[in-house]
BAFI-3210 file (N, C-alpha, C; in Angstrom, 3 decimals, decimal comma, padded with zeros to 6 digits):
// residues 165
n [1|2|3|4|5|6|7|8|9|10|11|12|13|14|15|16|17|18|19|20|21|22|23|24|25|26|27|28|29|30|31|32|33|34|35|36|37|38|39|40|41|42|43|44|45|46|47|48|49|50|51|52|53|54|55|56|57|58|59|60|61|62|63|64|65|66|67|68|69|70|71|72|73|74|75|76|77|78|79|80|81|82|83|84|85|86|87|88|89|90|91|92|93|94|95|96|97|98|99|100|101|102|103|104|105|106|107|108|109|110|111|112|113|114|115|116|117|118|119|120|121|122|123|124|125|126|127|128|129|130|131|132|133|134|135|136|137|138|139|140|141|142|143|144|145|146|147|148|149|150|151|152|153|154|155|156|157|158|159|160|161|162|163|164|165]
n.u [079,632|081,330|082,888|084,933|085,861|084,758|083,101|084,573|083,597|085,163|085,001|085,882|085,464|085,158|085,335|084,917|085,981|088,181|086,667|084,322|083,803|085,165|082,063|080,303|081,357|081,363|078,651|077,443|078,869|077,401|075,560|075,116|075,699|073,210|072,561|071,291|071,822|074,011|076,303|079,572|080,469|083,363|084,112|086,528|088,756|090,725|092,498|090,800|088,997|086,242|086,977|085,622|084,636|082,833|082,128|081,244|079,344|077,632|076,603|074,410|073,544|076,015|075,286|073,148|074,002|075,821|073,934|071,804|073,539|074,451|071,816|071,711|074,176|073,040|070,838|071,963|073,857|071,350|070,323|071,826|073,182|074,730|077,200|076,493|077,540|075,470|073,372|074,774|075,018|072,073|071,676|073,401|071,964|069,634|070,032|071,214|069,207|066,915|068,435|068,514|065,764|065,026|066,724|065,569|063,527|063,242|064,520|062,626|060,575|061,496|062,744|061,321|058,214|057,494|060,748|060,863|058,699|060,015|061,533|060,088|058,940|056,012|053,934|054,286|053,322|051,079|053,027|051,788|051,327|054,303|053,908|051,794|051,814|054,332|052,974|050,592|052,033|052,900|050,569|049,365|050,861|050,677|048,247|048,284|050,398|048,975|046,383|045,404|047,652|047,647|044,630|044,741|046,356|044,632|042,822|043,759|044,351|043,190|039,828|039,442|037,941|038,168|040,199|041,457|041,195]
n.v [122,547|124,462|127,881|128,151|125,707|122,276|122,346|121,464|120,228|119,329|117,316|116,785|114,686|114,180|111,307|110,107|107,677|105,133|102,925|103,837|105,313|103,658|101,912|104,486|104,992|102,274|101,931|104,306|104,395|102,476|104,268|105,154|108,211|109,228|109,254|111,177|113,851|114,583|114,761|113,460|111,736|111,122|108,914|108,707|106,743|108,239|107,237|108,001|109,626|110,690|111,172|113,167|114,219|115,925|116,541|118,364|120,048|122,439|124,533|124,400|121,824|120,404|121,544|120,512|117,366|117,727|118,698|116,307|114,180|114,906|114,406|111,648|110,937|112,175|110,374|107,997|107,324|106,551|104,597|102,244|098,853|098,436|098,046|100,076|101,303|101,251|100,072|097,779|097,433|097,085|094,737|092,853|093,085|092,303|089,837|088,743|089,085|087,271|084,955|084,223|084,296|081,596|079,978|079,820|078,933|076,513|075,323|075,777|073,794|071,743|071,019|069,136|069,542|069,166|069,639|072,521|073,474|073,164|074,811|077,297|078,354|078,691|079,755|079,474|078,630|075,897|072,905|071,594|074,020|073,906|072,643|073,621|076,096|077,078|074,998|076,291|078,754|077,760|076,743|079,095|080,790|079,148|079,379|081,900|082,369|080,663|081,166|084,007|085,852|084,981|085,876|088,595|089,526|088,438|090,394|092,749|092,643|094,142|093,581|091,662|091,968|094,904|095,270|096,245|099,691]
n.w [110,089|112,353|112,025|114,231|114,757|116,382|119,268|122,946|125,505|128,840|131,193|134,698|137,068|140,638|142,746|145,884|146,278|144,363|143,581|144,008|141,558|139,725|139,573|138,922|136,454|135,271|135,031|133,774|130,635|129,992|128,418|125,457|123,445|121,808|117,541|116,800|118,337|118,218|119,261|120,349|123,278|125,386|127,617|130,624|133,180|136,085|138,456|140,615|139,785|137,463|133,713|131,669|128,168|125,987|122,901|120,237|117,364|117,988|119,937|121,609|121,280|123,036|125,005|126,093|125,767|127,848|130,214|130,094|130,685|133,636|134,599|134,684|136,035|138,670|139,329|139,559|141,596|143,131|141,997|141,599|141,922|143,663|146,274|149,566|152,306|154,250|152,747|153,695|156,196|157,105|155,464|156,662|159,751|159,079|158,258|160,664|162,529|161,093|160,585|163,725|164,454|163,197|164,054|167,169|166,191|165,166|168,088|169,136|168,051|168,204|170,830|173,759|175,052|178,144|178,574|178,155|179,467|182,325|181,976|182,795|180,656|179,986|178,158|175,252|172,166|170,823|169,969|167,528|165,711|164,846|162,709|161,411|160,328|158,295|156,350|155,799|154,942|152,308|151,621|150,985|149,657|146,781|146,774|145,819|143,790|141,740|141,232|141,967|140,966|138,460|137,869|138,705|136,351|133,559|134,671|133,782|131,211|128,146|126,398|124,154|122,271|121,790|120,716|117,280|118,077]
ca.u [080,745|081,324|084,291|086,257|085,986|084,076|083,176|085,038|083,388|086,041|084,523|086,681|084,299|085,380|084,730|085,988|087,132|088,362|085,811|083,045|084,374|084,910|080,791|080,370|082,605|081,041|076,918|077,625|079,511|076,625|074,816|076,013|074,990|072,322|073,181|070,467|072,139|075,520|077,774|080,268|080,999|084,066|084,394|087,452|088,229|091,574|092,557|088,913|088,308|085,725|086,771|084,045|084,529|082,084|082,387|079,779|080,075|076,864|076,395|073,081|073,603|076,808|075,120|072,042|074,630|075,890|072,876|071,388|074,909|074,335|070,604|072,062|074,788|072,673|070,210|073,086|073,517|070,059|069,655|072,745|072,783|076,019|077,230|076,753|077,487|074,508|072,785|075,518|074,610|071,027|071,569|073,619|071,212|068,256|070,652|071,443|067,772|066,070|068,705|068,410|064,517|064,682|067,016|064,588|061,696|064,076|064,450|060,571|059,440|062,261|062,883|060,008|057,455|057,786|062,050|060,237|057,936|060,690|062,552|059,268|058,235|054,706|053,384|054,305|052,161|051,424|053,698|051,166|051,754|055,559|053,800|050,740|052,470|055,107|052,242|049,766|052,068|052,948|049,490|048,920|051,492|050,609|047,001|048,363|050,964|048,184|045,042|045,070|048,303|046,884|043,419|044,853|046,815|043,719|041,724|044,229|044,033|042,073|039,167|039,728|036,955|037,826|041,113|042,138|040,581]
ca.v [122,783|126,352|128,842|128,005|124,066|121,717|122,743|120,406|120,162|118,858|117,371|115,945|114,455|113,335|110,434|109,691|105,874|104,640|101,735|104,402|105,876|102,643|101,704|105,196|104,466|100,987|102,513|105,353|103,848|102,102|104,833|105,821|109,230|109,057|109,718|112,522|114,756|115,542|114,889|112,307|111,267|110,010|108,432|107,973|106,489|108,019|106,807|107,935|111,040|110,165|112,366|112,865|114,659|116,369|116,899|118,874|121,058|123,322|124,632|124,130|120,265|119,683|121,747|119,262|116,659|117,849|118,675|114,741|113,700|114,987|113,775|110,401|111,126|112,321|109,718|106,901|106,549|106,048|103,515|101,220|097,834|098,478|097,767|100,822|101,134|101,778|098,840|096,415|097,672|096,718|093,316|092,098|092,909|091,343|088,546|088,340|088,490|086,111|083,738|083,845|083,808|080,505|079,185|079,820|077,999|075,092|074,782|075,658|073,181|069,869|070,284|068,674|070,711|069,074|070,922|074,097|073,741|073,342|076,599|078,274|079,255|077,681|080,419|078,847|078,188|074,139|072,119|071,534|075,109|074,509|071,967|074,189|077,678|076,273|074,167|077,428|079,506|077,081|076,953|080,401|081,167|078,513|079,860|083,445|082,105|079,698|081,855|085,109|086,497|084,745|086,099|089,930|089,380|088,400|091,308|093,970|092,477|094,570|092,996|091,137|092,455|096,081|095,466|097,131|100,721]
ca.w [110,983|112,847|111,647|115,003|114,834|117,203|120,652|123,240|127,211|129,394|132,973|135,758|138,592|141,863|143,695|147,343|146,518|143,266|143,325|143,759|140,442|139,170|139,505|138,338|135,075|134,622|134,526|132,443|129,594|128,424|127,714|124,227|122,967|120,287|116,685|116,556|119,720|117,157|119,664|120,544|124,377|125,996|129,489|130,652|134,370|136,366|139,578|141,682|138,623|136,129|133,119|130,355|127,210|125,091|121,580|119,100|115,979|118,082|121,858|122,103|121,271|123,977|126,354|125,674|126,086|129,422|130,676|129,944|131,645|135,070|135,482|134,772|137,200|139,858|139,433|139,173|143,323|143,862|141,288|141,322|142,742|143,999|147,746|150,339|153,734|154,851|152,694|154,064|157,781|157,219|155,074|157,903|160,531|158,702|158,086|162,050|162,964|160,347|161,465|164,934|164,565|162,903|165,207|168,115|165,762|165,166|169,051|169,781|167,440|168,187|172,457|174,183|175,965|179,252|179,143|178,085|181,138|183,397|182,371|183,124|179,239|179,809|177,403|173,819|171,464|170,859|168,793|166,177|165,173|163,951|161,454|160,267|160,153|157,207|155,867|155,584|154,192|151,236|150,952|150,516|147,983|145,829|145,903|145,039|142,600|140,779|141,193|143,080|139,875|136,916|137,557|138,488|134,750|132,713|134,118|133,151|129,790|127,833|125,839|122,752|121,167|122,254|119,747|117,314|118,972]
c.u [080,887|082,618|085,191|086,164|084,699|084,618|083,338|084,434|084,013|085,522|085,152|085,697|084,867|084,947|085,654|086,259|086,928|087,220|084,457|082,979|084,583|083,243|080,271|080,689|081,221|078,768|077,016|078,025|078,487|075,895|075,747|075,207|074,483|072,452|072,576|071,249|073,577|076,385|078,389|080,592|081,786|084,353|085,730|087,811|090,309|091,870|090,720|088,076|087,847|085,780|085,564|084,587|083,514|082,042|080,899|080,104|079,097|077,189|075,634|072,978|074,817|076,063|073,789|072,517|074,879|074,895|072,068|072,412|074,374|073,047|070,823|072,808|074,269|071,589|071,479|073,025|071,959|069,905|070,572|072,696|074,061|075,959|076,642|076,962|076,479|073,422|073,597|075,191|073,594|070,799|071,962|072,617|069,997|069,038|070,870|069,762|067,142|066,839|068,643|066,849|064,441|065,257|066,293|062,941|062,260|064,030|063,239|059,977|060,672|062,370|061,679|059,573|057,900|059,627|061,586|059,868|059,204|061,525|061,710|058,434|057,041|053,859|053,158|053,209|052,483|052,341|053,112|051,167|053,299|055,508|052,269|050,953|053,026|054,415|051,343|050,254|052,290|051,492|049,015|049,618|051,322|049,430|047,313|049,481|050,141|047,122|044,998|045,805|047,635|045,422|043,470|045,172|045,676|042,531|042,127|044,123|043,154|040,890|039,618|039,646|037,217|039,608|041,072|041,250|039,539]
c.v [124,283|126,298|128,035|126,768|123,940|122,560|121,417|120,825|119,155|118,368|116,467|115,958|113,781|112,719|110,260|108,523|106,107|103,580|102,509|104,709|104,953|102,075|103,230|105,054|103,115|101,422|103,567|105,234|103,314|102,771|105,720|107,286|108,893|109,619|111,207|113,200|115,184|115,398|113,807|112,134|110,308|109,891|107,847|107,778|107,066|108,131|107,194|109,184|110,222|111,569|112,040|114,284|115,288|117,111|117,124|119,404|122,607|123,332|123,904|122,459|119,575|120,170|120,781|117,760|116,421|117,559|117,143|114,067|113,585|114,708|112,380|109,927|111,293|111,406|107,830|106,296|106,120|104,746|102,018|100,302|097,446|098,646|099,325|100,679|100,604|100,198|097,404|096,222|096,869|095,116|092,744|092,206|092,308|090,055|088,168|087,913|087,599|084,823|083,022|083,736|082,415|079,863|078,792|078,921|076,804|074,755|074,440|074,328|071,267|070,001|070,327|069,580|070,285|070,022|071,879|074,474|073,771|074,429|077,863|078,860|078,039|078,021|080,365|078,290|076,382|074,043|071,705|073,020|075,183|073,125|073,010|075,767|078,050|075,986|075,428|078,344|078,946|077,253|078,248|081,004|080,593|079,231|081,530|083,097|081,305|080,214|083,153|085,822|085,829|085,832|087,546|089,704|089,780|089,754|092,470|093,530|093,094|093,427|092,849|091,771|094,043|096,392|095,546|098,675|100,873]
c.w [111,196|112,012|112,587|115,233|115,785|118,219|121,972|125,067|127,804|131,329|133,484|136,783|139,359|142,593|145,399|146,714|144,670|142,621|143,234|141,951|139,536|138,152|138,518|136,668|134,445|134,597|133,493|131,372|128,635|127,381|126,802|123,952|121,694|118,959|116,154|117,390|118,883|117,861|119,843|122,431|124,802|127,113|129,781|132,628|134,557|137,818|140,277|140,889|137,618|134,739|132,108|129,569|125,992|123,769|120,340|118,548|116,692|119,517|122,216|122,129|122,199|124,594|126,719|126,448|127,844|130,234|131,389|131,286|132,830|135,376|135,442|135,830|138,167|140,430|139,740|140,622|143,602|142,885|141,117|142,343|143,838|145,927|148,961|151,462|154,573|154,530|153,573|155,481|157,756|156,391|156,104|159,537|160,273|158,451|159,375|162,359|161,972|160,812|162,638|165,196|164,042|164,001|166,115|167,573|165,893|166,938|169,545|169,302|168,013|169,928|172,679|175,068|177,313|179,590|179,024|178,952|182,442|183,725|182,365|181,908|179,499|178,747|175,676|172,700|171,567|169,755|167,594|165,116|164,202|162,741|160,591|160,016|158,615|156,206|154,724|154,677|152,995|150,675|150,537|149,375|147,356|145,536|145,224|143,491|141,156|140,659|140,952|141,594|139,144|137,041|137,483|136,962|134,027|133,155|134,089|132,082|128,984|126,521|124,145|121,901|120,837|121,028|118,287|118,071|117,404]
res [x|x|x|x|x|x|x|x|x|x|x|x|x|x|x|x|x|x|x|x|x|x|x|x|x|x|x|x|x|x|x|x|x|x|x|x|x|x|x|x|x|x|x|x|x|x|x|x|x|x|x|x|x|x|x|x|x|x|x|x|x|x|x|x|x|x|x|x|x|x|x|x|x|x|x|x|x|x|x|x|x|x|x|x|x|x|x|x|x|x|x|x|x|x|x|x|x|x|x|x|x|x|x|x|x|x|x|x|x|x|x|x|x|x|x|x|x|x|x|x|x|x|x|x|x|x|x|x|x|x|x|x|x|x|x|x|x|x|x|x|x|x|x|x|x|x|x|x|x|x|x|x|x|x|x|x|x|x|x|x|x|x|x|x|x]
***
């Protein structure tokens, strides 16, 4: 222990929303500080401020601390599974178009060609297509799920024989 006690690092971080700060709060918590690093860390969450606390008997081991902190922090948005704008923009537009492409298969493949022909789409592929399209790709993932991965697997495996080194 030093002469003038423990050394205490005091950090208030701001979030724009409470719920950001929240997610914030709820990833960081798990990570406990390790009993080697000497210090103690506390997270505490108020209204959209994440405070954090740093407690050591040395510098060199909070500023260690800190340090660790903020690459966790700055890595934290990129890695959380958490909502964004930006992802929600782009789920709902792949959710608009994948639906409205099936729709259009569902009609292609159940109204009869002769109505098709009459509203001029003569250009369609045949109707035996919206049974071997479906069909094909089943068949193809089964052969990559039952062949194509098992066989990559076994030949990263290194050799039996080649164990222990």
């Amino acid at each position: 222990m030093s002469a003038s006690g423990p050394i205490v690092a005091s950090l208030k971080i701001p979030f724009p929303t409470r719920r950001e700060a929240e997610i914030a709060y709820d990833v960081l918590r798990v990570d406990a500080e390790p009993k080697r690093s000497f210090i103690e860390k506390t997270l505490k969450l108020e209204d959209n401020q994440l405070l954090v606390e740093f407690r050591g008997e040395q510098a060199k081991n909070v500023r260690v601390g800190v340090g660790s902190f903020f690459e966790s922090l700055i890595l934290m948005p990129e890695h959380t599974p958490a909502p964004t704008p930006s992802r929600a923009i782009y789920g709902f537009c792949l959710f608009l178009l994948f639906k409205t492409l099936f729709i259009l298969y569902v009609l292609w493949a159940f109204i009869p060609t002769e109505l098709l022909d009459g509203f001029g789409l003569t250009y369609l592929p045949d109707k035996y297509f919206a049974l071997f399209m479906p069909i094909l790709l089943l068949v193809g993932l089964t052969f990559f799920a039952f062949l194509v991965y098992p066989s990559l697997s076994l030949a990263m495996m290194p050799d039996r024989d080649a164990w222990p080194p």
